[in-house]
N, C-alpha and C positions, 0 to 999 in steps of 0.2 A: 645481219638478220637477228643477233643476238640481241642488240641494243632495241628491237624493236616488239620485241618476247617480253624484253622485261617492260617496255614502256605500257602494254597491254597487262603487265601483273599488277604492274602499280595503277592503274584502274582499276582494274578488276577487285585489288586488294583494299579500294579505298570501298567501293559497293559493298565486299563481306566484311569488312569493320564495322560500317555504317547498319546492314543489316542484320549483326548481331549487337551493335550499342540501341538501336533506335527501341525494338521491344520493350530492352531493360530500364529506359529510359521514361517509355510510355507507359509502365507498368510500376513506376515510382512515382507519376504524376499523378495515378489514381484511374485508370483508365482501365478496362476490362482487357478479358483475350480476346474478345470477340472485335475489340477497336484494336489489340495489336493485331490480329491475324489479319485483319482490311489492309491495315500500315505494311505488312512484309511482303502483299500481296504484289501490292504496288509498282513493288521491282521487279517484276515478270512482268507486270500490264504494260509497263512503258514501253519493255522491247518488244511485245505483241505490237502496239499502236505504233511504232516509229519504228520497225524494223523493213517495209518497204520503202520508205522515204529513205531511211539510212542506205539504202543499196543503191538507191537511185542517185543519191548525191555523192557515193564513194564512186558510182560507175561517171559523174561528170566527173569529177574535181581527182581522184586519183587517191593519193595517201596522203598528202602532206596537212589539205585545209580537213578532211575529214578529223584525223588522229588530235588536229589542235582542238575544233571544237569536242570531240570529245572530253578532251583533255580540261578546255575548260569548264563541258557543264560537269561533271565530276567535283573539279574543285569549288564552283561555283554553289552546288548544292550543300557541300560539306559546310562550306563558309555561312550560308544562310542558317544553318543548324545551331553554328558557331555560335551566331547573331544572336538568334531567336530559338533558342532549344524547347520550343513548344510546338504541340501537336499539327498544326498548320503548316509550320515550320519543315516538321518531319516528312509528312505527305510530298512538300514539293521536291526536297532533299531524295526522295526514294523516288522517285520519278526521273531525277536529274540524273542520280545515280545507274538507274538500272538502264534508263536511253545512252546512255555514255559507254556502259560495258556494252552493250549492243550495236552502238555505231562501232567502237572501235575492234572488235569478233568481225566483224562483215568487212572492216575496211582492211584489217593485217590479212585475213585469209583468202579475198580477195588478190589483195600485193602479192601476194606468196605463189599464187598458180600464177598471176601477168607476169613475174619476173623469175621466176623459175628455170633453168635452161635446161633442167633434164627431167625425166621423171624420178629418177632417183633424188635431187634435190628438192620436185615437189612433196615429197614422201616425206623426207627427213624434218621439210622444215613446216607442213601441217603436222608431223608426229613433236612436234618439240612443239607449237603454239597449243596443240591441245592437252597439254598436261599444265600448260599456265593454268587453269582455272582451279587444280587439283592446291597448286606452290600456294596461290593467293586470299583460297579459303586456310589455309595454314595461316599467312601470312597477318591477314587482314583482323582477322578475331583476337588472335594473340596481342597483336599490336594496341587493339585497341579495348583489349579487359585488361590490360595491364598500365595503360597511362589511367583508365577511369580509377582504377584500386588506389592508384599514387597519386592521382591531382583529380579529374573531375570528369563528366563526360563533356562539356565545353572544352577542354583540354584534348577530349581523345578525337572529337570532331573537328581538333585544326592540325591534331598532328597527319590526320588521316588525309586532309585537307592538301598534304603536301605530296603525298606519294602520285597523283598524277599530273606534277610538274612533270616528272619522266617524259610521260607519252607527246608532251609539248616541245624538251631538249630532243627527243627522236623525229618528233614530226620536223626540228625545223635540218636539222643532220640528213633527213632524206630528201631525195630528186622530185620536184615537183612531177604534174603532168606535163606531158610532150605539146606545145603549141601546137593548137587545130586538132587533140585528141578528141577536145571535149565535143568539137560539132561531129565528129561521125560516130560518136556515142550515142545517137538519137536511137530509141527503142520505144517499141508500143507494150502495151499495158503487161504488168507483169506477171498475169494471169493466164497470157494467152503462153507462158512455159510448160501449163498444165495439157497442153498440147503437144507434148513430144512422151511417146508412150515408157520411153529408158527412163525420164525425168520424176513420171508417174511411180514408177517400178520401184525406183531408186528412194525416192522419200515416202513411202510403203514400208520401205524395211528398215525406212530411219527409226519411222515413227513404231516399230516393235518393240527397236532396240529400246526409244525413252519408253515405253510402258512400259519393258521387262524391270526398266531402272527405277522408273519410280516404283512399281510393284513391290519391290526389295527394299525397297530404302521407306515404304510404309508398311507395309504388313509386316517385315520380318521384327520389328518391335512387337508388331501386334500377337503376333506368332507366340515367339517372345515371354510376353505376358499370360500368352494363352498358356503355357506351358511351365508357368516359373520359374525360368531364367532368371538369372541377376540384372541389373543394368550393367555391371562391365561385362557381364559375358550378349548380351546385344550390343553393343559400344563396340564388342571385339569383331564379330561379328560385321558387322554394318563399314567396320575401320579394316580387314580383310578384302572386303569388296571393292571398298576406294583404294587401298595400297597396289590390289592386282588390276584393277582397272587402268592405274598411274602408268605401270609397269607396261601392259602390255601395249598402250600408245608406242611408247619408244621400239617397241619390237617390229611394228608393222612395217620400215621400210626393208627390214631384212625378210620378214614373211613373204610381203608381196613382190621377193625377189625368184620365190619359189611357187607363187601359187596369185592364179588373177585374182584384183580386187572384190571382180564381180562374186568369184565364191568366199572368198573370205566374208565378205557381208550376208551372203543366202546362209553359209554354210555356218556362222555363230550365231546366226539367228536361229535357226533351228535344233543347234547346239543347246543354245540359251533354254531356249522352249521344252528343252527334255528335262532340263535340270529342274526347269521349274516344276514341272510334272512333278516329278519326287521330292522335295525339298521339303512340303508338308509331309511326308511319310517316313522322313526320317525322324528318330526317336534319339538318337545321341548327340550329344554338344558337338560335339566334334567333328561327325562327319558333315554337321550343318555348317561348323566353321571350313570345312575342305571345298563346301558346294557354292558357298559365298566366295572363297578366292577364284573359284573354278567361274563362275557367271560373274565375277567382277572381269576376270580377265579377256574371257570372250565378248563381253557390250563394250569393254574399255576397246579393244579392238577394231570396232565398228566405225568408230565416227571419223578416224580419219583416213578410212578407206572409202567411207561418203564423200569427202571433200575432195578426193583424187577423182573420184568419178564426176563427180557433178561439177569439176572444173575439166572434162572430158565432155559430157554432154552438149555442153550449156554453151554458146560464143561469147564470147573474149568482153566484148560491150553487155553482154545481159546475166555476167556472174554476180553482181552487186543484188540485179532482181533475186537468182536463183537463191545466192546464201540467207536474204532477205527471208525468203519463204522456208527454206529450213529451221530457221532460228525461230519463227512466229511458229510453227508447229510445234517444235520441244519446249519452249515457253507455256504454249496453251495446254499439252499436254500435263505439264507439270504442276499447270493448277486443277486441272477439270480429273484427270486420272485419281489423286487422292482421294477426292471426292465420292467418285465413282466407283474405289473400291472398298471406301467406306458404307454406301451406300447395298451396295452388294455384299458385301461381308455378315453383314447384320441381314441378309435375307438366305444367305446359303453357305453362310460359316465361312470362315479364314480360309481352310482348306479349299472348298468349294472354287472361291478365288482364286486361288494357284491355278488349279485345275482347268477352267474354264479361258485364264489367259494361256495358260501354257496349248491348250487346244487351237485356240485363235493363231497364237505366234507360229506352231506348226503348221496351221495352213497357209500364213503367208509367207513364211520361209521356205516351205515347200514351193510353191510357186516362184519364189525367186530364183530357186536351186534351177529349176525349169525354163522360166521365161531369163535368169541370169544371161545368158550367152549373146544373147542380144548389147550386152550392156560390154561383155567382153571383144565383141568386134568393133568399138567404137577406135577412133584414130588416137594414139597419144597426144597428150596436152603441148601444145605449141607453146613458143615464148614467147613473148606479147611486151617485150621490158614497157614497164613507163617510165 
């Protein structure tokens, strides 16, 4: 399992290389923000546009042929950059990129609940794949503003170009599909999931958690700024949230040894949503910096007591569709919420915006709190090896 964590960092790590050189890049060529902000976009759009095909083809083919192609549009983009480090160039590069993190998220997490044999090991080993994306934005930046400083950004788009060889050495080390898997995989449209009312309930309280996330990770600059802060003390700030966010993933398989999935997700959702409440009313650095570890820890705990459910929910042949659909949510969120609470910001003040999401989130964590138990009588997750 381990070699297969890192095969998705070194993905993932070549996407956040790539999406912290390409700006810097496109903003050397003479190009505006308004053409880098299109360009960064891009790596969200792919995995909105290919993240149902990506489920559907992890749900034929298994782990093996998904993780290769991943593996190589990854490297395939990187090398086009290599090529051609112009603007055209970049657009396909963040496309290839961001579809690659995307197929290969749906395809390990996926593997992970089919071959799982306990629920304690599905626990451990969705709580250890969701902190890869925390390792890989470390991993990926560094790596590649420090080959640009020393040799060039052609330099830093081929060394980046190498890290998901990985997921290609793991792809070919793992068990293919089981012959004749792929014909009783047949499923109808991946929409008709929105059909099962837990499935509803459950990505409900996904989609809080990314608003609570992105809400934080844009306004609280904005906050921030409202108020005079330094830039390291927002840095610190914003850098609390992700460290306790990292942390409390790995915590969940021993939480949900003492308390159902299903409240641990109503129950920091509505957590989350108090904190946000106050978070504009607080006036000290410091207790902002305690409210940020405190709401990184509780949404950090959320997402992979999502994945233990909704690999509960959902049958064994239609997890490929369901992670599909989660993924195109927090993606789409992730561009359209900025937006939106920039847009509202400027009509009802920063605060206003706390306020008003934090209102929302309490009503629908509230309702989870409530309609949750439905979610807690579902059967444990079967093993399914491929």
């Amino acid at each position: 399992m381990s070699y297969l964590i890192a095969a998705h960092v070194g993905v993932h790590s070549a996407m956040a290389g790539l999406r912290m050189a390409t700006p810097l890049l496109g903003l050397s060529l003479g190009y505006g923000t308004d053409v880098v902000g299109y360009l960064v976009a891009l790596f969200a759009v792919s995995q909105i546009v290919l993240a149902i095909p990506a489920g559907r083809f992890a749900d034929r083919h298994g782990l093996r042929l998904p993780l290769s192609c991943a593996a190589m549009m990854a490297s395939a983009g990187t090398g086009l950059a290599v090529a051609w480090p112009a603007l055209p160039a970049l657009c396909i590069a963040a496309l290839c990129l961001g579809g690659a993190v995307g197929l290969s998220l749906i395809t390990l997490q996926r593997h992970i609940g089919r071959t799982s044999e306990s629920e304690e090991q599905l626990r451990r080993g969705l709580a250890w794949l969701s902190i890869a994306p925390s390792m890989s934005i470390f991993v990926g930046p560094l790596l590649a503003g420090l080959v640009i400083d020393a040799l060039s950004f052609r330099a830093a788009f081929a060394v980046l170009g190498l890290l998901p060889l990985g997921a290609w050495l793991a792809a070919r080390r793992s068990p293919g599909l089981l012959a004749g898997q792929a014909q009783r995989q047949r499923s109808g449209s991946p929409w008709s999931l929105w059909r099962k009312p837990a499935f509803r309930d459950l990505l409900l309280l996904n989609w809080l958690m990314t608003a609570s996330w992105d809400l934080h990770g844009f306004m609280v600059p904005v906050l921030g700024h409202e108020r005079g802060l330094s830039a390291s003390w927002i840095g610190i700030l914003l850098s609390l949230f992700a460290l306790a966010a990292t942390f409390s993933r790995l915590a969940v398989p021993a939480l949900a040894r003492r308390a159902p999935e299903w409240m641990i997700v109503a129950g920091a959702v509505t957590l989350a949503a108090i904190i946000l409440g106050v978070y504009p009313l607080i006036g000290n650095v410091f207790v902002m910096a305690l409210c940020s570890f405190l709401l990184g820890a509780l949404l950090g705990s959320i997402q992979p007591s999502v994945m233990i459910l909704l690999h509960r929910i959902v049958p064994a042949h239609r997890q490929g569709d369901a992670i599909a659909m989660r993924l195109m949510m927090v993606n789409a969120s992730g561009i359209s919420m900025p937006l939106l609470f920039g847009i509202a910001g400027a009509w009802i003040t920063v605060a206003g915006v706390f306020h008003a999401t934090a209102a929302i989130v309490t009503l629908g964590g509230s309702i989870g709190l409530v309609r949750g138990r439905r979610l807690s009588t579902l059967p444990k997750a079967s093993s399914n090896p491929e």
